[in-house]
C-alpha positions in Angstrom: 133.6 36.0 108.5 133.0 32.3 109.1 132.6 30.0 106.3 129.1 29.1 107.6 127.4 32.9 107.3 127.9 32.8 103.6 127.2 30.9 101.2 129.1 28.3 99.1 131.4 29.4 96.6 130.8 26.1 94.4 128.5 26.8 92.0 126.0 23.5 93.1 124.6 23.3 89.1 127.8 23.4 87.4 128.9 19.8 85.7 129.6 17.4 88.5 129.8 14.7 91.1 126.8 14.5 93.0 126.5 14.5 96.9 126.7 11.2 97.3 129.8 10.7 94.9 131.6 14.0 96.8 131.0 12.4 100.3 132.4 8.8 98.8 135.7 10.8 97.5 135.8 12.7 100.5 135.8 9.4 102.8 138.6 7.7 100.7 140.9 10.6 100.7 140.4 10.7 104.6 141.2 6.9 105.0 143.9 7.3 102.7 145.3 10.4 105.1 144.6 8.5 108.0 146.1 5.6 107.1 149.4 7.3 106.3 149.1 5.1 102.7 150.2 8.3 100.6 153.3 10.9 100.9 153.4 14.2 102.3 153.5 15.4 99.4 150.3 13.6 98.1 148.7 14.5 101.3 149.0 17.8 100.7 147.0 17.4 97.4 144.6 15.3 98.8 143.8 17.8 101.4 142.9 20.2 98.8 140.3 18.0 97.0 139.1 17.2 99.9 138.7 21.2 100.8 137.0 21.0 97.2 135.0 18.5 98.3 133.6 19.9 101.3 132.9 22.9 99.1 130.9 21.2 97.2 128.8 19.3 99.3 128.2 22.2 101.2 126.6 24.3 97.9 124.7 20.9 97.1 123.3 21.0 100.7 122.6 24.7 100.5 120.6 24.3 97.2 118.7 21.1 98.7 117.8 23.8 101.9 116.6 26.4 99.4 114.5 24.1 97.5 112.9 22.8 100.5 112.3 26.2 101.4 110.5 26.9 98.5 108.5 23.7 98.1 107.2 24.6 102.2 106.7 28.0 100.7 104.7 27.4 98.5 102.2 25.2 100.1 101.0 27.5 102.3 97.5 28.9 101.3 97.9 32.3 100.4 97.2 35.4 102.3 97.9 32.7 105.3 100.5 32.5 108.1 102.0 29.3 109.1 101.4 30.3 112.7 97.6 30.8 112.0 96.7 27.5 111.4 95.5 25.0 114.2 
């Protein structure tokens, strides 16, 4: 199963960074990969919280989709389709 048919393990609530702040880490720890400034052995865990990351930024995404579901959702008149409407 690909990692994009399910959702997000990263629980998008729980306590921390934001999108923006995950995206900023995640840019740094690539630069810092990139640019060879760290061991192999700090590569290793940098990879990791960058896979953590992703995770994350993913389930925030994920959330934003669902609540822009719902907010679409909901202004539709009811008993109407969306296809019904000229």
């Amino acid at each position: 199963m690909h990692m994009s048919d399910q959702q997000p393990q990263t629980d998008p609530d729980a306590e921390g960074p934001s999108f923006e702040e995950s995206l900023a880490s995640l840019e740094q720890i690539i630069n810092q990969i990139e640019g060879g400034d760290i061991g192999l052995e700090a590569s290793l865990g940098a990879y990791q919280k960058g896979e953590q990351l992703i995770q994350r930024c993913r389930a925030l995404l994920f959330e934003a989709e669902q609540r822009i579901e719902s907010i679409r959702l909901d202004d539709l008149p009811s008993g109407e389709n969306a296809d019904d409407r000229s």
